[in-house]
N, CA, C and O atoms as a printed pandas DataFrame, in Angstrom:
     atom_number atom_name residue_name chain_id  residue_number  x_coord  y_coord  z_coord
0              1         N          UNK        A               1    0.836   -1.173    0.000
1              2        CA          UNK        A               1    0.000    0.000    0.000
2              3         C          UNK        A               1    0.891    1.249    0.000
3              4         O          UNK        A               1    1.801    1.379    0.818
4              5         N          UNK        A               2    0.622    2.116   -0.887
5              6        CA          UNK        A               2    1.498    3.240   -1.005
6              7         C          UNK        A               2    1.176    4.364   -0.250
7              8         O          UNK        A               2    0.111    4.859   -0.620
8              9         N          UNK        A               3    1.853    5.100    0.922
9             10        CA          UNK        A               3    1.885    5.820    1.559
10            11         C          UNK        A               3    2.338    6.986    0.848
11            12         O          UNK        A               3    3.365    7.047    0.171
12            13         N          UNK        A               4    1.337    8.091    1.083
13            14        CA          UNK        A               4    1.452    9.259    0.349
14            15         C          UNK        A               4    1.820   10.450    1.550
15            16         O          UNK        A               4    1.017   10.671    2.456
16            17         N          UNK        A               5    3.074   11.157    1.449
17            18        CA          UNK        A               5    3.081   12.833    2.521
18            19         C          UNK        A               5    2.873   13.417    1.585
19            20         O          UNK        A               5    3.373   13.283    0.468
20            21         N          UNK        A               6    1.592   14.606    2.189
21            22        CA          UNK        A               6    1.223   15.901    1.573
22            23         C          UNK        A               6    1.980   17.134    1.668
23            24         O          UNK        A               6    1.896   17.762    2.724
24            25         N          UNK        A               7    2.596   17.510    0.871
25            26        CA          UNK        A               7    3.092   18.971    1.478
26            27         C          UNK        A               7    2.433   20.391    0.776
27            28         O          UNK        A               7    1.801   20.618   -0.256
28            29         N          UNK        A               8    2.750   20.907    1.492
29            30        CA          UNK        A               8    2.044   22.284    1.112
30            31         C          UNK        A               8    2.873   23.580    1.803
31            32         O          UNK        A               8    3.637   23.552    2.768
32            33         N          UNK        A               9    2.397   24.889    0.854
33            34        CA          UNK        A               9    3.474   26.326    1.192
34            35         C          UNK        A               9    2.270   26.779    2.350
35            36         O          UNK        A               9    1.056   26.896    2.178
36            37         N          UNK        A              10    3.007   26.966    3.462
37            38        CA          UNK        A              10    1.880   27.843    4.400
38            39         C          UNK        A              10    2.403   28.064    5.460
39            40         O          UNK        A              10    3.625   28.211    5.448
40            41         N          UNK        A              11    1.676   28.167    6.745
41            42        CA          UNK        A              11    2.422   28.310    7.923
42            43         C          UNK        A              11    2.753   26.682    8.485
43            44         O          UNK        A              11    1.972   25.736    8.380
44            45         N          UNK        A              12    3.557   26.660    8.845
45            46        CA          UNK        A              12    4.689   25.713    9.374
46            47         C          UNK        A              12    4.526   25.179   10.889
47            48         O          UNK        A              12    5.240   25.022   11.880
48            49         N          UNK        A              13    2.660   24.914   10.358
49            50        CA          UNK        A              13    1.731   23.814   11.953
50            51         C          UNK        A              13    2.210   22.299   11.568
51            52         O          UNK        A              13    1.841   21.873   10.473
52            53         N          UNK        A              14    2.700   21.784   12.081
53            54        CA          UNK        A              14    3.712   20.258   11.736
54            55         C          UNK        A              14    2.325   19.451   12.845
55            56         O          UNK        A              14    2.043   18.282   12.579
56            57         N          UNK        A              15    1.609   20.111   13.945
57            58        CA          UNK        A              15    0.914   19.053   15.180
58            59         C          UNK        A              15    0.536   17.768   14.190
59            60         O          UNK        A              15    0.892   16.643   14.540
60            61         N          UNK        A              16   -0.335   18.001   12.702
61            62        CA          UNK        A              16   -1.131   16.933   12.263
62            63         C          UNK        A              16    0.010   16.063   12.057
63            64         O          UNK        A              16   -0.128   14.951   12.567
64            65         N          UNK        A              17    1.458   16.338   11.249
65            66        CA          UNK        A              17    2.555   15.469   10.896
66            67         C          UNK        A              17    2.507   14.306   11.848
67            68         O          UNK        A              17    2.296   13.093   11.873
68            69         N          UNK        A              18    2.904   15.620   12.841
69            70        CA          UNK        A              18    3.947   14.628   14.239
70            71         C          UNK        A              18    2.530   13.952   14.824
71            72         O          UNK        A              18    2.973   13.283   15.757
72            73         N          UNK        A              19    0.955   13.723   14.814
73            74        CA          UNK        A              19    0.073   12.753   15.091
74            75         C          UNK        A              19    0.365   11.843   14.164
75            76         O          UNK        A              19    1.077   10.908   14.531
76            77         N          UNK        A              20    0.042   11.868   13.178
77            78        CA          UNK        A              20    0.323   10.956   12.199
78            79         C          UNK        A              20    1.592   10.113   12.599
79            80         O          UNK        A              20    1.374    8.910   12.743
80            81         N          UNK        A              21    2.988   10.584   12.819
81            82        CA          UNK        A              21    3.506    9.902   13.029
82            83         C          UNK        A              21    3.467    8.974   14.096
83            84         O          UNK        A              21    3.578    7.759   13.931
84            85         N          UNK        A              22    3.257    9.716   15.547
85            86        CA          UNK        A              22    2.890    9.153   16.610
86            87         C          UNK        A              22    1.933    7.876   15.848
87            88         O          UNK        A              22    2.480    6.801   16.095
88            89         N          UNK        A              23    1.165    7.762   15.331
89            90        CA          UNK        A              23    0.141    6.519   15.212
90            91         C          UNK        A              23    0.893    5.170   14.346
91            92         O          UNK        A              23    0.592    3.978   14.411
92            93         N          UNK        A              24    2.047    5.890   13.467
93            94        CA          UNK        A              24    2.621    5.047   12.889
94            95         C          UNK        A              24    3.845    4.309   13.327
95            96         O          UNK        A              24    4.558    3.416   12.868
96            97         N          UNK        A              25    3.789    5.174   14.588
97            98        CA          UNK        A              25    5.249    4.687   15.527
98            99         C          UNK        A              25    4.975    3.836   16.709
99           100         O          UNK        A              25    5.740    3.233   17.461
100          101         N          UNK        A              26    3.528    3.959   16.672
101          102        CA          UNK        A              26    2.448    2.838   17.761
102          103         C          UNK        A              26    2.234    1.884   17.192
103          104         O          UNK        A              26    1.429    1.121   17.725
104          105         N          UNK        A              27    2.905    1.428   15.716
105          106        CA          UNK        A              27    2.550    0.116   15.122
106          107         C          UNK        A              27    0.855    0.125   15.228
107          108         O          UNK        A              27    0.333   -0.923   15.608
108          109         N          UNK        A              28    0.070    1.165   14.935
109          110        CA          UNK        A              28   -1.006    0.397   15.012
110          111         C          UNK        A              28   -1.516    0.439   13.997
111          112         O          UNK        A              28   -1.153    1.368   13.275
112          113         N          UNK        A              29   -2.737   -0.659   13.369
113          114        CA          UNK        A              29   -3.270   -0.808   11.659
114          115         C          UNK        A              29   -4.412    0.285   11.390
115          116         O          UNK        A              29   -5.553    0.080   10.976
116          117         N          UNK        A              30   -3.838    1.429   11.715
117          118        CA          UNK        A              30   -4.524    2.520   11.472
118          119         C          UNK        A              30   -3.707    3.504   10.744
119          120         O          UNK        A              30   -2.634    4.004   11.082
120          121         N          UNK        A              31   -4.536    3.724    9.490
121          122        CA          UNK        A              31   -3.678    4.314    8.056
122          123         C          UNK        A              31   -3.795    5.915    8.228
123          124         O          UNK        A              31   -4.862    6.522    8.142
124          125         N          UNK        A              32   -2.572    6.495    8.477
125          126        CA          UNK        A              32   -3.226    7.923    8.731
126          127         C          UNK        A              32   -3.856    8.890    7.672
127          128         O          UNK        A              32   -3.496    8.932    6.496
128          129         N          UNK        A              33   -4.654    9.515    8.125
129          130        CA          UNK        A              33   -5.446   10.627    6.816
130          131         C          UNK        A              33   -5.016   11.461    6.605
131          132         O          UNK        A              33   -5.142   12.407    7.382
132          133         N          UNK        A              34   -4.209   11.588    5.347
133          134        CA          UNK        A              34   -3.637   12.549    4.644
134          135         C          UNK        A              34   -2.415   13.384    5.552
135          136         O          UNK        A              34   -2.382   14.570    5.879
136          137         N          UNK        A              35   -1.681   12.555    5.752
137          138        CA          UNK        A              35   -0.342   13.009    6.695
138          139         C          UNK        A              35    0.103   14.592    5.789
139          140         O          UNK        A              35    0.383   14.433    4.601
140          141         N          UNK        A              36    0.151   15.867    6.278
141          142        CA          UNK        A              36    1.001   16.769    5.603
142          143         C          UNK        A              36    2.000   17.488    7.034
143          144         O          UNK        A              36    2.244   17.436    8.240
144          145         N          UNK        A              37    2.322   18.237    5.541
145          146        CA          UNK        A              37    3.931   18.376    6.372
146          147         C          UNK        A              37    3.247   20.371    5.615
147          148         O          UNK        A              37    2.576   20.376    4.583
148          149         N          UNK        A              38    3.545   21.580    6.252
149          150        CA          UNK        A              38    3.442   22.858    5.702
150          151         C          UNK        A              38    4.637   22.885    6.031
151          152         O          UNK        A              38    5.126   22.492    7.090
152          153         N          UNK        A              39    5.425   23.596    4.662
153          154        CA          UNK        A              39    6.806   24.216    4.500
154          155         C          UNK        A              39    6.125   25.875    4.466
155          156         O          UNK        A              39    5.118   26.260    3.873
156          157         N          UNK        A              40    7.054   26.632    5.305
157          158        CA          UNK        A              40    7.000   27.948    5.442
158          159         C          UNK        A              40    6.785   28.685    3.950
159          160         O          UNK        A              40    5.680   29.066    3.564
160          161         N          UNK        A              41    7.665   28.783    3.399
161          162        CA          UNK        A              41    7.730   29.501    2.210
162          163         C          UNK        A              41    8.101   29.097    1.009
163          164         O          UNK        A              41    8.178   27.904    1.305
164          165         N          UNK        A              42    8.330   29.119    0.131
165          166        CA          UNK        A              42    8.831   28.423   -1.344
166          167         C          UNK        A              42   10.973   28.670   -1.368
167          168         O          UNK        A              42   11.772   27.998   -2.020
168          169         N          UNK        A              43   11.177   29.453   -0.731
169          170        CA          UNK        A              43   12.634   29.432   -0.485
170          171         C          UNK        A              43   13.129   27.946    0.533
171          172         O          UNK        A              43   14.038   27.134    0.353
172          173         N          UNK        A              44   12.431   28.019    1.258
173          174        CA          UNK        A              44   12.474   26.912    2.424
174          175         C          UNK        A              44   12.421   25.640    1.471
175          176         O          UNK        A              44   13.301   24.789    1.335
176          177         N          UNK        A              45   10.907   25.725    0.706
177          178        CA          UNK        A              45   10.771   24.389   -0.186
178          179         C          UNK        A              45   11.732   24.054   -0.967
179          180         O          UNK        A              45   11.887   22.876   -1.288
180          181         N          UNK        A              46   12.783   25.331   -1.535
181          182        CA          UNK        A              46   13.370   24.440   -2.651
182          183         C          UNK        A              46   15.318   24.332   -1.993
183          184         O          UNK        A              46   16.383   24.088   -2.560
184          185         N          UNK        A              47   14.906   24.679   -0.502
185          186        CA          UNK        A              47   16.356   24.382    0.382
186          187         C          UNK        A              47   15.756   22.664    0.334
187          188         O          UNK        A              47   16.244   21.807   -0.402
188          189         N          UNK        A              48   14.836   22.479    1.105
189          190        CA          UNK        A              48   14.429   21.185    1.745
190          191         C          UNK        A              48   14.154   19.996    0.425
191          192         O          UNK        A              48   14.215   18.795    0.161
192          193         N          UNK        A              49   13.919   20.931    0.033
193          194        CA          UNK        A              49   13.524   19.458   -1.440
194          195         C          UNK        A              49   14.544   19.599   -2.482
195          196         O          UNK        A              49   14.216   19.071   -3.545
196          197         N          UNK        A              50   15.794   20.217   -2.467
197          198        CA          UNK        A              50   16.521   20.435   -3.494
198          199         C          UNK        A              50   17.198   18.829   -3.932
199          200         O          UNK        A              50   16.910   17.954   -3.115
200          201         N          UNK        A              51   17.833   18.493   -4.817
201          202        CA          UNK        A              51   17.671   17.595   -5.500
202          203         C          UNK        A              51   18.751   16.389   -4.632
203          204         O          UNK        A              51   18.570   15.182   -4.792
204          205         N          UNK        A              52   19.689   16.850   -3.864
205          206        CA          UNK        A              52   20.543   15.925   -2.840
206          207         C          UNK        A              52   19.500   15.552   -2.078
207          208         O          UNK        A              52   19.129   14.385   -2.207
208          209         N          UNK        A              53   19.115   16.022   -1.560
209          210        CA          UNK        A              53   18.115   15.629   -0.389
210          211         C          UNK        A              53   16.617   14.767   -0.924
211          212         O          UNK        A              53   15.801   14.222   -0.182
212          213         N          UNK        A              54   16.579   14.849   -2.357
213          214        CA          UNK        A              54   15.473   14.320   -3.071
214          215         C          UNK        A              54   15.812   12.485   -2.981
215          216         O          UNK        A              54   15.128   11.463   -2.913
216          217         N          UNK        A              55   17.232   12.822   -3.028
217          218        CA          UNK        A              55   18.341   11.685   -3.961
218          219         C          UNK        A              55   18.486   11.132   -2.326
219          220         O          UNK        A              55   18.272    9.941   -2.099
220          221         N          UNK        A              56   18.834   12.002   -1.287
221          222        CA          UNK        A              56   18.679   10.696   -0.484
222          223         C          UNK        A              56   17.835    9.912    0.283
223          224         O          UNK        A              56   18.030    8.789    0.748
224          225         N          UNK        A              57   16.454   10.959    0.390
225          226        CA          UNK        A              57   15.017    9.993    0.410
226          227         C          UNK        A              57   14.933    9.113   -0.666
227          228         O          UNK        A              57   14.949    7.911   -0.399
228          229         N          UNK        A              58   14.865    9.394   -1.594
229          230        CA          UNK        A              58   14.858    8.023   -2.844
230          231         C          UNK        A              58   16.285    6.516   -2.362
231          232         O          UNK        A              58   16.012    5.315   -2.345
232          233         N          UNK        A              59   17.095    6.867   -2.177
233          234        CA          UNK        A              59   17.904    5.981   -1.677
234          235         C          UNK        A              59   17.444    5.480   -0.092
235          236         O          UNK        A              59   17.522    4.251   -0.067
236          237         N          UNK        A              60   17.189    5.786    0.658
237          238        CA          UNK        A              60   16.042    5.248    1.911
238          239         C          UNK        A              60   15.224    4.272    1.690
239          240         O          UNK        A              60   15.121    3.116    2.100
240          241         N          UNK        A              61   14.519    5.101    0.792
241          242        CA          UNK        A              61   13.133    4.093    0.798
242          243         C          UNK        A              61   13.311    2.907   -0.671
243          244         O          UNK        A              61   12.265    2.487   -1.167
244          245         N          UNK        A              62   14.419    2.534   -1.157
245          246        CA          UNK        A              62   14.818    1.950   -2.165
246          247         C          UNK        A              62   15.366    0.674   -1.519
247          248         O          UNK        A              62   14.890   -0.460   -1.569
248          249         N          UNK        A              63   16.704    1.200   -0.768
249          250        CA          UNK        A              63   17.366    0.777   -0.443
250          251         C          UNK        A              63   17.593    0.263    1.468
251          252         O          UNK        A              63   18.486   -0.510    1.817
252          253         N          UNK        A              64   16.754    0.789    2.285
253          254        CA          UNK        A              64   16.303    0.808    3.513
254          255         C          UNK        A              64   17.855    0.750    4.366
255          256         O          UNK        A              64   18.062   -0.262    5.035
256          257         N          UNK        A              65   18.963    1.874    4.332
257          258        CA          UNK        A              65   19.817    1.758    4.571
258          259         C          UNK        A              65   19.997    1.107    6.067
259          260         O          UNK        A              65   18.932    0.929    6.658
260          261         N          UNK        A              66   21.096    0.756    6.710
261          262        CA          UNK        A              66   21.257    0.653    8.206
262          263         C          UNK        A              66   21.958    1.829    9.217
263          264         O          UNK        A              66   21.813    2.039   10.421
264          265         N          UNK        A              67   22.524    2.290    8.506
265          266        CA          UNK        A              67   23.174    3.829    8.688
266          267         C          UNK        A              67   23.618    4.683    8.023
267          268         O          UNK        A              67   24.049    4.371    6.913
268          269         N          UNK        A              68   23.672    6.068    8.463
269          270        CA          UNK        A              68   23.871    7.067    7.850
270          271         C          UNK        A              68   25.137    6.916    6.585
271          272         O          UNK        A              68   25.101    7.163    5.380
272          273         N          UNK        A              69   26.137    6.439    7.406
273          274        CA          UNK        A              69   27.206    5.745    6.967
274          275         C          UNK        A              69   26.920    5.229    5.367
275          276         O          UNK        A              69   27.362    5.711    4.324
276          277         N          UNK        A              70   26.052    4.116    5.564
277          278        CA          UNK        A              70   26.003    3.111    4.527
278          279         C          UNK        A              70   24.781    4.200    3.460
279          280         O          UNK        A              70   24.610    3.775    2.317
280          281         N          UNK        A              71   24.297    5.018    3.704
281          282        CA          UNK        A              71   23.488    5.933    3.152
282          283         C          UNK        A              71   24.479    6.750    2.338
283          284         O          UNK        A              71   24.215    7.148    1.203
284          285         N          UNK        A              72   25.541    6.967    2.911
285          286        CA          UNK        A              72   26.646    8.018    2.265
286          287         C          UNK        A              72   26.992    7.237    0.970
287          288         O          UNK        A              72   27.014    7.717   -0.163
288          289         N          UNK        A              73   27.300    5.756    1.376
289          290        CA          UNK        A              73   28.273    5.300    0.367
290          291         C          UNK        A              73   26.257    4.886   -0.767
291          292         O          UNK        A              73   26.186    5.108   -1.976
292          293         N          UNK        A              74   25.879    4.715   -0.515
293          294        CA          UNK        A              74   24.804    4.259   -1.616
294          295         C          UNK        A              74   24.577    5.590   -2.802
295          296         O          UNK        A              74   24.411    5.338   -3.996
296          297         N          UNK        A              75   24.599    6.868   -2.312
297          298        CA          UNK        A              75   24.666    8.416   -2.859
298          299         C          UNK        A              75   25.980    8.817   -3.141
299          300         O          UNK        A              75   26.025    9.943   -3.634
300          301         N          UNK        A              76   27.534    8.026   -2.924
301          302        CA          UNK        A              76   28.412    8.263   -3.030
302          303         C          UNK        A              76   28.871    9.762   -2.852
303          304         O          UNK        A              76   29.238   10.489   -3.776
304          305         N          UNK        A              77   28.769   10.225   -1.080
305          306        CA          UNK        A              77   29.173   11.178   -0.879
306          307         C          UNK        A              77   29.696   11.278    0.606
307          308         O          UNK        A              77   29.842   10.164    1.108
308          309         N          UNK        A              78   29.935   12.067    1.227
309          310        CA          UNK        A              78   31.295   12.118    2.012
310          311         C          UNK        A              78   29.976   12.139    3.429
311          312         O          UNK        A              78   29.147   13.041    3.315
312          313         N          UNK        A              79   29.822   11.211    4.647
313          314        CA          UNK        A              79   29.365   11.123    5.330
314          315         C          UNK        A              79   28.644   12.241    6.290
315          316         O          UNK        A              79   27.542   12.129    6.827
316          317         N          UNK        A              80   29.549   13.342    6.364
317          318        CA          UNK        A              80   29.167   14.343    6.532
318          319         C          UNK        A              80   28.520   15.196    6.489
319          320         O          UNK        A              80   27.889   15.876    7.298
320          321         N          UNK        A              81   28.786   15.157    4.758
321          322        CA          UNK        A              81   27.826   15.963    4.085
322          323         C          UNK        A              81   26.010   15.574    4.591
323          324         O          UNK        A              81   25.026   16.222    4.946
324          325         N          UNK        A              82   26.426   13.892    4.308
325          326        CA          UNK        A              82   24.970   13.669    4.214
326          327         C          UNK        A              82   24.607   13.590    5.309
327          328         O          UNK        A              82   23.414   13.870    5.193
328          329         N          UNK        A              83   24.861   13.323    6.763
329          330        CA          UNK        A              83   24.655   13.734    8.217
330          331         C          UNK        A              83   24.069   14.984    8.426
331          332         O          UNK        A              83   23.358   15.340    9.366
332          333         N          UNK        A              84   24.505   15.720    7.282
333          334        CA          UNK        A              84   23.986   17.281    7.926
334          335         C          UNK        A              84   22.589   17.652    7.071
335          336         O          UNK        A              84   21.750   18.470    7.447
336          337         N          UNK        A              85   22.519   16.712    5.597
337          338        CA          UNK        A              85   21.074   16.960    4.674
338          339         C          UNK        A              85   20.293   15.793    5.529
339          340         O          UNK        A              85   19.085   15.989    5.396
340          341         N          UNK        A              86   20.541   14.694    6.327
341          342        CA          UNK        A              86   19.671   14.113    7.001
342          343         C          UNK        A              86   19.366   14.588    8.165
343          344         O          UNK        A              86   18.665   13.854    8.861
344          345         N          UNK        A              87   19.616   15.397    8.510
345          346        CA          UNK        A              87   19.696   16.378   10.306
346          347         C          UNK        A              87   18.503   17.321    9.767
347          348         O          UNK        A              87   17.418   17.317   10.347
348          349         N          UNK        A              88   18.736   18.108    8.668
349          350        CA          UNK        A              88   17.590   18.838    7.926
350          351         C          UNK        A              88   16.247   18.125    7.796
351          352         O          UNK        A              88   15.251   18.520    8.401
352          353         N          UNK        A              89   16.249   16.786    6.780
353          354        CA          UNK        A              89   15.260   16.322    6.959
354          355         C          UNK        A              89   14.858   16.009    7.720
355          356         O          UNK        A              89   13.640   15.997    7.545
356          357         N          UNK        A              90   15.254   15.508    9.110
357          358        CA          UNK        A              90   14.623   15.315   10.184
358          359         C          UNK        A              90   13.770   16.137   10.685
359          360         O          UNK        A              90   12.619   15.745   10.876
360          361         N          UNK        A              91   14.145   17.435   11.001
361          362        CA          UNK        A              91   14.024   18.624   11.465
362          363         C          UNK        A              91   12.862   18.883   10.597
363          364         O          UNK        A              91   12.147   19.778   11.047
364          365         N          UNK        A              92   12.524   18.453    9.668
365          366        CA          UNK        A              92   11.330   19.188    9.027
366          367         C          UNK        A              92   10.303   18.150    9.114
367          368         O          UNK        A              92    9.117   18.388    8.889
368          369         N          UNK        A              93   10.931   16.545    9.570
369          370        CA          UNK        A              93    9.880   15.445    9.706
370          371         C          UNK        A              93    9.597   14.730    8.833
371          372         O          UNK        A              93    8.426   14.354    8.796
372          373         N          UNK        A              94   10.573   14.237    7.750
373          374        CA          UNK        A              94   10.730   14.068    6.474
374          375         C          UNK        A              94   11.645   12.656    6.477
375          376         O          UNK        A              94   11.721   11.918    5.495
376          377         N          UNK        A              95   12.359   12.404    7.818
377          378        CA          UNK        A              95   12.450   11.296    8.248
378          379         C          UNK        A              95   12.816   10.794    9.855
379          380         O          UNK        A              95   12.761   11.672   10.717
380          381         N          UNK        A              96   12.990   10.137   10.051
381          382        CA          UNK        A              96   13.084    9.497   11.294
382          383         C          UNK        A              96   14.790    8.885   11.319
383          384         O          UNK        A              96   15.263    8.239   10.383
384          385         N          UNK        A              97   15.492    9.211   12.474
385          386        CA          UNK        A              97   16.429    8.648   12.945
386          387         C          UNK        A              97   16.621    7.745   13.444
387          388         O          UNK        A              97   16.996    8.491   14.348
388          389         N          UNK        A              98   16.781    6.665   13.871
389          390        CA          UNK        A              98   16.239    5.328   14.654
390          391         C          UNK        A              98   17.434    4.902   15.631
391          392         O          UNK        A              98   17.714    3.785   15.197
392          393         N          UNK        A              99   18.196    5.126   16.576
393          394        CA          UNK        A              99   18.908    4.369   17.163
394          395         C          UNK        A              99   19.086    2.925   16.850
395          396         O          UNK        A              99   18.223    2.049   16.804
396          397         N          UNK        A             100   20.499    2.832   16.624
397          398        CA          UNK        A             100   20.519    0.726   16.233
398          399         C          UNK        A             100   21.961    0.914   16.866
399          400         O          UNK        A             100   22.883    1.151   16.084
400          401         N          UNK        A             101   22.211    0.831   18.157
401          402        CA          UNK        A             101   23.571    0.440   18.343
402          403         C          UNK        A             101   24.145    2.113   18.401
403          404         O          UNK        A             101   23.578    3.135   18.789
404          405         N          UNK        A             102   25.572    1.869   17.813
405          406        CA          UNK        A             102   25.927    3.109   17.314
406          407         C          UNK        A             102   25.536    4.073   16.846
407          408         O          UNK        A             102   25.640    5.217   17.290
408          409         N          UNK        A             103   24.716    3.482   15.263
409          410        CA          UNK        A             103   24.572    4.030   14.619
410          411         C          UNK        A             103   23.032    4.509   14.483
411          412         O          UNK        A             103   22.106    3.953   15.073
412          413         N          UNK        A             104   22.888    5.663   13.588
413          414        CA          UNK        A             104   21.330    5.993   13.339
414          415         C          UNK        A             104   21.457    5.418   12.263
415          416         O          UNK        A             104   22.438    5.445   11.520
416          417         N          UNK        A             105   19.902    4.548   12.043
417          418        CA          UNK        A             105   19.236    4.392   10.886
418          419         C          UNK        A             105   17.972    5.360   10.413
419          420         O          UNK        A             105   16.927    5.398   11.063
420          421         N          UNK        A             106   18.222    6.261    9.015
421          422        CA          UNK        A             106   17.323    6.867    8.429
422          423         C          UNK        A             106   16.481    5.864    8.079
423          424         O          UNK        A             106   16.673    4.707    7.705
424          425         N          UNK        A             107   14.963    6.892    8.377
425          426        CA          UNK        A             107   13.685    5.652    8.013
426          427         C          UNK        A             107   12.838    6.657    7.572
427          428         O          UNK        A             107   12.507    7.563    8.337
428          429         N          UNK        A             108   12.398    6.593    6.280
429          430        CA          UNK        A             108   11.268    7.146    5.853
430          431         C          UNK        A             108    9.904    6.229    5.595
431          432         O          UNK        A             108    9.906    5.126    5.049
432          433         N          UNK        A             109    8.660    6.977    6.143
433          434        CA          UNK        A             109    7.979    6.324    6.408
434          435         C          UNK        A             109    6.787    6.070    5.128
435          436         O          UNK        A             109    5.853    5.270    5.065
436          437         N          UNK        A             110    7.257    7.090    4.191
437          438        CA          UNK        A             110    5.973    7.239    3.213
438          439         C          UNK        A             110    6.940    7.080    1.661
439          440         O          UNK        A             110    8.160    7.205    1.553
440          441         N          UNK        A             111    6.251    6.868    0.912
441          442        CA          UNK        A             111    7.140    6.040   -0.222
442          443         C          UNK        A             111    6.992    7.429   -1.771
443          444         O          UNK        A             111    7.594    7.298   -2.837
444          445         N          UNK        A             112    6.264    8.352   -1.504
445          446        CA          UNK        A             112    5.323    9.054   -2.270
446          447         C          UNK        A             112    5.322   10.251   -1.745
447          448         O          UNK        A             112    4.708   10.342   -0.682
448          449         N          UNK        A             113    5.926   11.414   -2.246
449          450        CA          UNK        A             113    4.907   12.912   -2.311
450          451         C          UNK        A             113    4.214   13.714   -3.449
451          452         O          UNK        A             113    4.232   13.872   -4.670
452          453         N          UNK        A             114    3.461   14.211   -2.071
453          454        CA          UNK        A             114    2.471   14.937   -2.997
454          455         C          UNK        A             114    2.314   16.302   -2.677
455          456         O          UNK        A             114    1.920   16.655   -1.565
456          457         N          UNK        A             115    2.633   17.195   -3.697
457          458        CA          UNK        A             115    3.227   18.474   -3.069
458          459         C          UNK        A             115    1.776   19.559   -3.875
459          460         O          UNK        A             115    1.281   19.392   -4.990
460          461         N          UNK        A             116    1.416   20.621   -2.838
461          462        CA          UNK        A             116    0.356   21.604   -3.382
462          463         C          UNK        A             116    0.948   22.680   -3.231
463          464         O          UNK        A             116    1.086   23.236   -2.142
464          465         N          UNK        A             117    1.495   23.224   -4.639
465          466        CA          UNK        A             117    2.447   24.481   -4.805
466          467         C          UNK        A             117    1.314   25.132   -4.996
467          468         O          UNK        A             117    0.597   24.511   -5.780
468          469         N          UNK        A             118    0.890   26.020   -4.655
469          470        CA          UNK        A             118    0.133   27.929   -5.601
470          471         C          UNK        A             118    1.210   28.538   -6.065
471          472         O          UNK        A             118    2.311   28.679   -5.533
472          473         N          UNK        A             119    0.793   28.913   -7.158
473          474        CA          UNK        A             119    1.648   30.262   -7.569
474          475         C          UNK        A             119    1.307   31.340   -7.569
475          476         O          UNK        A             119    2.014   32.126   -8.201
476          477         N          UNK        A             120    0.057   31.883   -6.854
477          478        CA          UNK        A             120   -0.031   32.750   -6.289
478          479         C          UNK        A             120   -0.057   33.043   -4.706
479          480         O          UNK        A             120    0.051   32.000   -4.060
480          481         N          UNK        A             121   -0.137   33.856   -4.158
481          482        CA          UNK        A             121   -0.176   33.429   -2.319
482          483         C          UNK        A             121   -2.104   34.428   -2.104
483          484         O          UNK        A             121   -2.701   35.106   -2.940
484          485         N          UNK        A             122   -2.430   34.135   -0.937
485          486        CA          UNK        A             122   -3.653   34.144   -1.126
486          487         C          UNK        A             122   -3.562   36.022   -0.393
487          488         O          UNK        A             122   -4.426   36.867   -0.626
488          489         N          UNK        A             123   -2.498   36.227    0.343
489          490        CA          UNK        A             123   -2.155   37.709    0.668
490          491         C          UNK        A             123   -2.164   38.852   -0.776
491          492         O          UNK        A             123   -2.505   40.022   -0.951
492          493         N          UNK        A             124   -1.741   38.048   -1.396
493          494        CA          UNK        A             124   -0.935   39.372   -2.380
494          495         C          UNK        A             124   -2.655   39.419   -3.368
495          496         O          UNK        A             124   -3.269   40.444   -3.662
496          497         N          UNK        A             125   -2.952   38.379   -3.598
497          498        CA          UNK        A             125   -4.333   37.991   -4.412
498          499         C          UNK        A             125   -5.586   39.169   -3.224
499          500         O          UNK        A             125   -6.470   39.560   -3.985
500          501         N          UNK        A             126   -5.722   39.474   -2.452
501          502        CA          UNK        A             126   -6.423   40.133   -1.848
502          503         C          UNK        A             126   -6.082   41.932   -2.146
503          504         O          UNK        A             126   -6.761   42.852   -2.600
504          505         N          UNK        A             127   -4.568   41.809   -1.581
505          506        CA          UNK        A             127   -4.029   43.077   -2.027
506          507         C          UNK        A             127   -4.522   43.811   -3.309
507          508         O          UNK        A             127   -5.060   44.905   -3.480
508          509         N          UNK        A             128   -4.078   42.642   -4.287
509          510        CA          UNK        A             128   -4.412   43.490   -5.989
510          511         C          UNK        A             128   -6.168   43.074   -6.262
511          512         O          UNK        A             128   -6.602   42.806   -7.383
512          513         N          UNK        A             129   -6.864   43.088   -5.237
513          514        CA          UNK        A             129   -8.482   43.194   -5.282
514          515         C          UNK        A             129   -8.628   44.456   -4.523
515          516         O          UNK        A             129   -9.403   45.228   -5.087
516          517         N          UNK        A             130   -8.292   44.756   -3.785
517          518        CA          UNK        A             130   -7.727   46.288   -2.648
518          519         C          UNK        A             130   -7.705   47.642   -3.615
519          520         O          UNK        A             130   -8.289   48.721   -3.511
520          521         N          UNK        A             131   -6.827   47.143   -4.549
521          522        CA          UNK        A             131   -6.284   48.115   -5.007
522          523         C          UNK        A             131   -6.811   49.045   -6.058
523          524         O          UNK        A             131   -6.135   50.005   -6.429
């Protein structure tokens, strides 16, 4: 079953995310409704979704790494680097860190996004009715 995150440009209320997750971290067979994630602004969106960070959710959920480590070498890049674009995604809830021992295992939980860009904002659209 394909798990879909919603994202969307708006204010940056994560409570529904982090329920959603909570229910999926309770193992329980309850499918959450329409998990989204609001990214602040479209600058933010195209820090957070820029194409490394695209590349190493796609390698996650491909490849279900065991650590960050072994995540580096699957994207062939310097551990570091990618420690610090997986610290980001975390931070926005985009994946999960997992304690195993030493090491963290990245875990993404949804296989699929689904992103609701406007290209207009609904402020400025009022303004030039104002005017």
């Amino acid at each position: 079953m394909t798990q879909t995150l919603y994202v969307t440009i708006g204010s940056p209320d994560r409570s529904g995310l982090e329920d959603c997750l909570k229910v999926i971290d309770s193992s329980e067979d309850v499918t959450p409704h329409n998990p989204t994630l609001a990214i602040e602004d479209l600058e933010t969106f195209g820090r957070v979704f820029r194409s490394t960070n695209l590349e190493l959710l796609e390698a996650i959920v491909e490849h279900d790494p065991a650590s960050i480590r072994e995540l580096a070498r699957l994207v062939d890049r310097n551990p570091p680097e990618v420690l610090g674009n997986v610290n980001e995604l975390a931070d926005y809830g985009l994946l999960k860190l997992e304690e195993d021992g030493q090491a963290k295992r990245p875990v993404v939980w949804y296989d699929e996004i689904d992103v609701d860009l406007p290209l207009t904002s609904t402020g400025a659209q009022r303004d030039r009715a104002n005017a």
